[in-house]
N, CA, C and O atoms as a DFTB+ gen file, in Angstrom:
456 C
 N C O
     1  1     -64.094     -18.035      -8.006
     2  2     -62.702     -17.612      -7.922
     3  2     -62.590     -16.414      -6.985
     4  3     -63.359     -15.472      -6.793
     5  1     -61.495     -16.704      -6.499
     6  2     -61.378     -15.440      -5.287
     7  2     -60.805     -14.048      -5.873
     8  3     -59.706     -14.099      -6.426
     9  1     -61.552     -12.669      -5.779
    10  2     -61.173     -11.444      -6.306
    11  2     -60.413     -10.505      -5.598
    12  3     -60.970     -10.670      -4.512
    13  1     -59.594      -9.673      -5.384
    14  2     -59.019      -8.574      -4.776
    15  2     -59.058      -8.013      -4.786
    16  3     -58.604      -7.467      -5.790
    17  1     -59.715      -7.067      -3.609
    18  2     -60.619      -5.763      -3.309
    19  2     -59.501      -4.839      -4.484
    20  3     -59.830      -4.223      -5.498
    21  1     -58.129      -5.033      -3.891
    22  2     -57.365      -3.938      -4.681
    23  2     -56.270      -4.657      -5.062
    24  3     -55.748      -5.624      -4.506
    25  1     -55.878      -3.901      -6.395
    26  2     -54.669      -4.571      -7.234
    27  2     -53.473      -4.473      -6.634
    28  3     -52.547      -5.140      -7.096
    29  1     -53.346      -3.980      -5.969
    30  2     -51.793      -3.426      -4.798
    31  2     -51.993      -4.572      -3.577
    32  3     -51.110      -5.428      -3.530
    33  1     -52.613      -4.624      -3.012
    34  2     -52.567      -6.160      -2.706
    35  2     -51.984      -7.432      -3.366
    36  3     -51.022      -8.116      -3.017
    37  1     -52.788      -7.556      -4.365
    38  2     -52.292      -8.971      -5.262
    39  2     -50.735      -8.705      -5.427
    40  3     -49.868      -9.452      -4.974
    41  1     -50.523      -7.648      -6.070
    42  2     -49.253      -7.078      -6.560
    43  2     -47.846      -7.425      -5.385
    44  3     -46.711      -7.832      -5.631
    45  1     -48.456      -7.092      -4.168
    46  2     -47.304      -7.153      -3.033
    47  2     -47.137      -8.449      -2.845
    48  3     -45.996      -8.904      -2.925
    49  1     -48.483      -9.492      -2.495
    50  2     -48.365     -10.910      -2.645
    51  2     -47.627     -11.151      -3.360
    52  3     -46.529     -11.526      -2.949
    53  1     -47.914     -11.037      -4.962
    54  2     -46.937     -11.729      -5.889
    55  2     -45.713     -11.539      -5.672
    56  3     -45.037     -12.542      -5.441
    57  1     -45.042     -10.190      -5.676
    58  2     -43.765      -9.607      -5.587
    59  2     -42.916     -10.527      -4.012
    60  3     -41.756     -10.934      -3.944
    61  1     -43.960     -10.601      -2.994
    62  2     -43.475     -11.057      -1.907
    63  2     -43.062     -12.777      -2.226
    64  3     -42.179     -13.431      -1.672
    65  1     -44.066     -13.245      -3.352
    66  2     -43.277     -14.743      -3.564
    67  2     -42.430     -15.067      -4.048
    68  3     -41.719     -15.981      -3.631
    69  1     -42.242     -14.438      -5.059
    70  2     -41.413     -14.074      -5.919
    71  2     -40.106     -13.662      -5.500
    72  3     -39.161     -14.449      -5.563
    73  1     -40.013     -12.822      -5.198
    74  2     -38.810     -12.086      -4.429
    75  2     -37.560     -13.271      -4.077
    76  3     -37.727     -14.005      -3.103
    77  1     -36.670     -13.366      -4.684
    78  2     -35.495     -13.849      -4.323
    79  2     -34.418     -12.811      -2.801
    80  3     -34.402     -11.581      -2.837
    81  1     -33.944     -13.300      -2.088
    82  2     -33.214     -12.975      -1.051
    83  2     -31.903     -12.726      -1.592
    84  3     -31.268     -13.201      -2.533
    85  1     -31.641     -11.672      -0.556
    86  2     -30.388     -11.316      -0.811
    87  2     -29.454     -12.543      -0.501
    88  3     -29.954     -13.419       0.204
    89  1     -28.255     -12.706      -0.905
    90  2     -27.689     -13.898      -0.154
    91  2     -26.285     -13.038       0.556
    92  3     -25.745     -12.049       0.061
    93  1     -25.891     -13.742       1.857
    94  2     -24.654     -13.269       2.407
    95  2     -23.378     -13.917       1.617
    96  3     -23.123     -15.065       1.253
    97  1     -22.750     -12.779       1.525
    98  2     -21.173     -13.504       0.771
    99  2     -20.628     -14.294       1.814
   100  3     -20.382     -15.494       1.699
   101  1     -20.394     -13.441       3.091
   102  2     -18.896     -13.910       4.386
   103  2     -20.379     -14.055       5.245
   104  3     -21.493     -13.535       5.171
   105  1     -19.559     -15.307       6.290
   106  2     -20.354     -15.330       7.400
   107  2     -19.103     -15.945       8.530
   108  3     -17.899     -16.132       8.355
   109  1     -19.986     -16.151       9.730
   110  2     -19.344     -15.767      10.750
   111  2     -18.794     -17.068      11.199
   112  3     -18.949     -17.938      10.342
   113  1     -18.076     -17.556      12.503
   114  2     -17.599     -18.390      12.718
   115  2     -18.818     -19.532      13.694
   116  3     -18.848     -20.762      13.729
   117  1     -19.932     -18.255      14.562
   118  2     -20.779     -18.747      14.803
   119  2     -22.145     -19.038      13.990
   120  3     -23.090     -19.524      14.611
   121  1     -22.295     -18.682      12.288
   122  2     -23.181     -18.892      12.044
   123  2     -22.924     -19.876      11.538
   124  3     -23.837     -20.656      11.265
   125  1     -21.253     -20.264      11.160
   126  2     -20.954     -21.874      10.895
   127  2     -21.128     -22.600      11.372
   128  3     -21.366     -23.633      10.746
   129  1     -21.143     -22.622      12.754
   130  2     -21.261     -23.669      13.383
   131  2     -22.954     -23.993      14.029
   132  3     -23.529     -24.987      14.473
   133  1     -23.342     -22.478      13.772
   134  2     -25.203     -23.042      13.471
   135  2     -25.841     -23.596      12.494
   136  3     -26.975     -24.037      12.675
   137  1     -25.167     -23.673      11.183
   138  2     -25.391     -24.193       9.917
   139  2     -24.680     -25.793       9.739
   140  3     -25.047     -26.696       8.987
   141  1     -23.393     -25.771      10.843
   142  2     -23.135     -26.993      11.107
   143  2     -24.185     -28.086      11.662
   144  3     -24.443     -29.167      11.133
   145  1     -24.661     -27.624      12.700
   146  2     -25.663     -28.052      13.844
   147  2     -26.786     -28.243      13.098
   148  3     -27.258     -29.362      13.301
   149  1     -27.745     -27.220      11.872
   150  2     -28.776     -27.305      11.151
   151  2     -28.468     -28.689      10.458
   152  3     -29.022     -29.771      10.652
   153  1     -27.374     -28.348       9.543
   154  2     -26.613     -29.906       8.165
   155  2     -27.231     -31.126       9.248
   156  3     -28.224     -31.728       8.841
   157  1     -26.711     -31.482      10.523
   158  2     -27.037     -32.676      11.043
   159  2     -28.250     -33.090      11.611
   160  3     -28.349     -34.043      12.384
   161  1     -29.027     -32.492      11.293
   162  2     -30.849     -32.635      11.212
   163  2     -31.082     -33.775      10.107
   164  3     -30.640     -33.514       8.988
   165  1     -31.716     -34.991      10.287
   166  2     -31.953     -35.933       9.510
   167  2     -33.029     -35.541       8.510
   168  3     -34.003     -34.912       8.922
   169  1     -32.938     -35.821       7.403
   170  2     -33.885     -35.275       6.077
   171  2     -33.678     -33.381       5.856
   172  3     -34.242     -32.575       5.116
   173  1     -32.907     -33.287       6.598
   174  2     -32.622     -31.421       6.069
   175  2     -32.438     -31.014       4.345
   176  3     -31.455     -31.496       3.781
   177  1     -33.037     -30.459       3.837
   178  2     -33.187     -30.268       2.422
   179  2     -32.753     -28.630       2.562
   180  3     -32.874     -27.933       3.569
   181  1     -32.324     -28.317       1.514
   182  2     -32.160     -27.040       0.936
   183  2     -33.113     -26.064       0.760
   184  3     -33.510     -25.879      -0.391
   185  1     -33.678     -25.234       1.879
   186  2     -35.026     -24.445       0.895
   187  2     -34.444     -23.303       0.322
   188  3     -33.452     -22.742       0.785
   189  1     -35.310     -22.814      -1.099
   190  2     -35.279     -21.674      -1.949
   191  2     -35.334     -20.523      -1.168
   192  3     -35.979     -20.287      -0.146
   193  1     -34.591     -19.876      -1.779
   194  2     -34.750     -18.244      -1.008
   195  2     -35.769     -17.087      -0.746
   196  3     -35.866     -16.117       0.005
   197  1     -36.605     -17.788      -1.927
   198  2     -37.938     -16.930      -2.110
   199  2     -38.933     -17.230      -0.763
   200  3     -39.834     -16.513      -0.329
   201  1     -38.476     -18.483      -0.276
   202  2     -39.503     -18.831       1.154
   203  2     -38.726     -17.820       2.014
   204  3     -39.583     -17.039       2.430
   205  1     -37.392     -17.413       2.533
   206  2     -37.299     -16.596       3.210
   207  2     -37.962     -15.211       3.350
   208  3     -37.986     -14.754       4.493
   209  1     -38.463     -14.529       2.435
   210  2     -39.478     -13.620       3.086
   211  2     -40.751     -13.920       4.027
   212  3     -41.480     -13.119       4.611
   213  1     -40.781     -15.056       3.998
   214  2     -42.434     -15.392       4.962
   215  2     -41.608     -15.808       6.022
   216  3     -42.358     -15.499       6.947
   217  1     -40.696     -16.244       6.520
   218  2     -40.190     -16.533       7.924
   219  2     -40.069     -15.042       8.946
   220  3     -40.109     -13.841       8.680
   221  1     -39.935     -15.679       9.974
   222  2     -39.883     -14.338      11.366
   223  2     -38.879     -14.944      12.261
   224  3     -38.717     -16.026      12.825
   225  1     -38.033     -13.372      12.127
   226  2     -37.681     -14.290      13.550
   227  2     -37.565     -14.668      15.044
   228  3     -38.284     -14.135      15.888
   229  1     -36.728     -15.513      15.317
   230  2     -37.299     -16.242      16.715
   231  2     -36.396     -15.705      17.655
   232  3     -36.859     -15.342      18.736
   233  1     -34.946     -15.566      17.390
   234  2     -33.445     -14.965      17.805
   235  2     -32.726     -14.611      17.304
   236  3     -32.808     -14.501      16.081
   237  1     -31.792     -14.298      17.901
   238  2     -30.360     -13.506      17.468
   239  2     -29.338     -14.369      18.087
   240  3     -29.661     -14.734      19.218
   241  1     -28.353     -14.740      17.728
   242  2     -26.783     -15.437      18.143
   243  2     -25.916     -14.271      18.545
   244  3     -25.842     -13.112      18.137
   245  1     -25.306     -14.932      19.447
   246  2     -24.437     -13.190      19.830
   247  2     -23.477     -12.603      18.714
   248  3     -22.705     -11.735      19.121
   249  1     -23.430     -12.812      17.871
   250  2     -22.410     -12.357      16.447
   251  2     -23.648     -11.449      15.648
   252  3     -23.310     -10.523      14.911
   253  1     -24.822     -11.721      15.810
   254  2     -26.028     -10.765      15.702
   255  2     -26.940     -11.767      14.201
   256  3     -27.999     -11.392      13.699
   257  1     -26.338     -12.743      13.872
   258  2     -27.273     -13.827      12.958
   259  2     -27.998     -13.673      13.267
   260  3     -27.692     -13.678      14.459
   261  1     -29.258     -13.430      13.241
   262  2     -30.740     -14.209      13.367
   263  2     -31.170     -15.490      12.426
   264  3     -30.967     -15.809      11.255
   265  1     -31.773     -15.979      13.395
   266  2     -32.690     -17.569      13.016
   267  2     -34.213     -16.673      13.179
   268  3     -34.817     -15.810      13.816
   269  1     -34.271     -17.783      11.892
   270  2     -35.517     -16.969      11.314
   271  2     -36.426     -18.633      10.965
   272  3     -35.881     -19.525      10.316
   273  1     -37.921     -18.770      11.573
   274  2     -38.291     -19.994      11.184
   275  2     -39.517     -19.516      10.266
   276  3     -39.794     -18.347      10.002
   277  1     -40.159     -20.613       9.856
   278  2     -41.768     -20.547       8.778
   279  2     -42.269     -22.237       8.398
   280  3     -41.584     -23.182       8.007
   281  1     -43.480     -22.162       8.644
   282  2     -43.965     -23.137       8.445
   283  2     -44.800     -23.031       7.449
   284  3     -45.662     -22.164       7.592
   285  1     -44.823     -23.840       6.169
   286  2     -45.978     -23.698       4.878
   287  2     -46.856     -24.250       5.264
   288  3     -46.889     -24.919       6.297
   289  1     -48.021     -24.003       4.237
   290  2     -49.410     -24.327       4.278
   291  2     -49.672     -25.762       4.387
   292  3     -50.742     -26.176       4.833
   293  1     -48.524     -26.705       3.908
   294  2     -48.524     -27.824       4.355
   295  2     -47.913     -28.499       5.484
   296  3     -47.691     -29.703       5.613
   297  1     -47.532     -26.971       6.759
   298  2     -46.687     -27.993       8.071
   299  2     -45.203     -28.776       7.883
   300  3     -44.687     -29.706       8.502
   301  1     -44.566     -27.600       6.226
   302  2     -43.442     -28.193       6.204
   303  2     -42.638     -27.208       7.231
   304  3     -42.808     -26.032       6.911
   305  1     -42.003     -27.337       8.106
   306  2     -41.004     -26.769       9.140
   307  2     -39.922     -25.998       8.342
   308  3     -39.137     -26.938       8.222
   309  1     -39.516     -25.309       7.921
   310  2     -38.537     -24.192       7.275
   311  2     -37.491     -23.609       8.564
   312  3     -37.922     -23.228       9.653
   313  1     -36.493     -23.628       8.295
   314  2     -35.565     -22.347       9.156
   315  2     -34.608     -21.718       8.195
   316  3     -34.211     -22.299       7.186
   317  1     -34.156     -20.185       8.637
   318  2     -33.099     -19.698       7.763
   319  2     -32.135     -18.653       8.940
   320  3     -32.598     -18.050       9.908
   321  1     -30.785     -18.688       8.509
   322  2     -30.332     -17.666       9.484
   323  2     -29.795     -16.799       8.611
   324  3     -29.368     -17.235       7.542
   325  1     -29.728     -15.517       8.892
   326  2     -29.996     -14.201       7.792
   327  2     -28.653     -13.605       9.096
   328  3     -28.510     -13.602      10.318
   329  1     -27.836     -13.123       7.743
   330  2     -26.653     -11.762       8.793
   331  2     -27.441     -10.637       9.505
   332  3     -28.661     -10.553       9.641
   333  1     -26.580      -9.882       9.885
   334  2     -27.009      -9.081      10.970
   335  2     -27.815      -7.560       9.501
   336  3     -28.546      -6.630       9.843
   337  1     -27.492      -7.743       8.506
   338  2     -27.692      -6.765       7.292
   339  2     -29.444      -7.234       6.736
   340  3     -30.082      -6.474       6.007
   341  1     -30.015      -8.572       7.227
   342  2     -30.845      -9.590       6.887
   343  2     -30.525     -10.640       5.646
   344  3     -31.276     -11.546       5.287
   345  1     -29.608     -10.405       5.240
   346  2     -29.345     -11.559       3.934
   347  2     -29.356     -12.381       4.528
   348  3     -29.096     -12.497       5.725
   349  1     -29.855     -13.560       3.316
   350  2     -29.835     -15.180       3.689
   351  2     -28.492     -15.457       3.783
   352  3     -27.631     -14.788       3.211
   353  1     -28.160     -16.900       4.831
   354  2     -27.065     -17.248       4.975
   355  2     -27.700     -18.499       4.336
   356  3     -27.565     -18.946       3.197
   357  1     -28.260     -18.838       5.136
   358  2     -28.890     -20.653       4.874
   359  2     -30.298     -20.530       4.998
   360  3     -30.967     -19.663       5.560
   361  1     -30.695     -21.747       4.256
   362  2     -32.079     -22.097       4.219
   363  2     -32.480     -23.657       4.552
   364  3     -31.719     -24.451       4.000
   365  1     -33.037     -23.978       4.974
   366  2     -33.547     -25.488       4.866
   367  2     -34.859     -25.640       5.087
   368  3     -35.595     -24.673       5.284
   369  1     -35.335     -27.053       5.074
   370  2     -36.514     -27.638       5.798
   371  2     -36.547     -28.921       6.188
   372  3     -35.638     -29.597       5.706
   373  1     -37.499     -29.637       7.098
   374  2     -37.277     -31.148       6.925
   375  2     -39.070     -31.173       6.707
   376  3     -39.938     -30.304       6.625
   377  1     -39.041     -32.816       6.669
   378  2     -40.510     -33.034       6.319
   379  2     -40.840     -33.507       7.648
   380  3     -39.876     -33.549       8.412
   381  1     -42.284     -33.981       8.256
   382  2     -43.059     -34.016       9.181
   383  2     -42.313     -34.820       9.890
   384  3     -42.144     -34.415      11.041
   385  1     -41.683     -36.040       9.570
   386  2     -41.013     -36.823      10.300
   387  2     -39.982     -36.527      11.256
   388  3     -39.843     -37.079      12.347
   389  1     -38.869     -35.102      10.490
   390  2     -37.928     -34.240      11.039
   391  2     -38.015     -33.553      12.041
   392  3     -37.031     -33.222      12.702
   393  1     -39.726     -33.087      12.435
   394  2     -39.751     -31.219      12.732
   395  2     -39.316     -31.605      14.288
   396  3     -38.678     -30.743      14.893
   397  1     -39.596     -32.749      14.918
   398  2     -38.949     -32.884      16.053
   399  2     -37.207     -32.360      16.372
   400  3     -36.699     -31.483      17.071
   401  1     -36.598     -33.581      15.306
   402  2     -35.158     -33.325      15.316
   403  2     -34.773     -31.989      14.983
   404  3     -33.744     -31.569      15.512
   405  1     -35.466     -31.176      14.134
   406  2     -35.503     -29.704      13.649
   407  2     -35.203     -28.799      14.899
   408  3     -34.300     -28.018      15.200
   409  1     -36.440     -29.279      15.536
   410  2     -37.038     -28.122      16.805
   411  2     -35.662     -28.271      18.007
   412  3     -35.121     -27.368      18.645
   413  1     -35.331     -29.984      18.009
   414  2     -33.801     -30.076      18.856
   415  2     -33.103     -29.254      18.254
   416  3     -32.809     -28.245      18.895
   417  1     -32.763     -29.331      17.310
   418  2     -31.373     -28.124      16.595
   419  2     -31.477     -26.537      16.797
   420  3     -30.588     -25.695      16.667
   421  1     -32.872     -26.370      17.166
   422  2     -32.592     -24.831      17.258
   423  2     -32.983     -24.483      18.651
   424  3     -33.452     -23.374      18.910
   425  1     -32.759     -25.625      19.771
   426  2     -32.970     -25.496      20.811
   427  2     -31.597     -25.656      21.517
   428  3     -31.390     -25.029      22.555
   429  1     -30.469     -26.631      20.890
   430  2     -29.298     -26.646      20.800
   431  2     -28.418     -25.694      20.092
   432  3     -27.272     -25.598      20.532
   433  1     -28.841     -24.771      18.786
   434  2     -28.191     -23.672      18.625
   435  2     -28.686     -22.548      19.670
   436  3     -27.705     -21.808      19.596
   437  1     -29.303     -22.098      20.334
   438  2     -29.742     -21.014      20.888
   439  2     -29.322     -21.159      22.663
   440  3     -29.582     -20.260      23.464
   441  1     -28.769     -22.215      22.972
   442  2     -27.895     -22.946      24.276
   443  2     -26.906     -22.559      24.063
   444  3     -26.414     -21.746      24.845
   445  1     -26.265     -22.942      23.021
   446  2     -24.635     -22.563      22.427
   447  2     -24.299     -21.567      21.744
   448  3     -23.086     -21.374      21.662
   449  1     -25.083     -20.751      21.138
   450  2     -24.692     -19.825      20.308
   451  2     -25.446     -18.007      20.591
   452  3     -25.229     -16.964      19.974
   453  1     -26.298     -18.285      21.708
   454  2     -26.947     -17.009      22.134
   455  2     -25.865     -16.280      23.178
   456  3     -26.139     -15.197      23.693
């Protein structure tokens, strides 16, 4: 079994999975219509908020959203766009079959919305 040099380690891990996201109340007119553009990704699922701490992000939309992506240990494709404060707006993922159509959508939000 794997041990940890120090307990403040484990501790931040856990806390970091754990950790639920803030969520945004109001959002913008352009992060609608990036969350529009995300919705029409084939197999797009809902991800939990707690995956938004492991994403980074990639850009900013000129309203100041950031898209924020992460990929799990299993190569599932994740994106989230967080207000300009970092709260979650949206979350999703698709499965392996998607990450193509995925990777179009945020190549088509960042054309139109940067």
């Amino acid at each position: 079994m794997f041990k940890f040099e120090s307990p403040k380690i484990f501790d931040r891990i856990v806390e970091r999975v754990t950790r639920e996201a803030e969520v945004a109340i109001a959002i913008s007119e352009t992060a609608t219509k990036a969350i529009e553009i995300l919705s029409d990704v084939p197999g797009m699922k809902q991800a939990g908020s707690r995956d938004f701490a492991c994403a980074r992000p990639i850009f900013a939309l000129n309203d100041g959203t950031v898209v924020r992506t992460w990929q799990n240990a299993l190569k599932v494709e994740h994106i989230f766009l967080a207000d300009a404060e970092g709260r979650m707006i949206f979350g999703g993922y698709v499965g392996w079959k998607h990450s193509e159509d995925l990777k179009g959508a945020i190549k088509q939000i960042k054309k139109e919305l940067v």
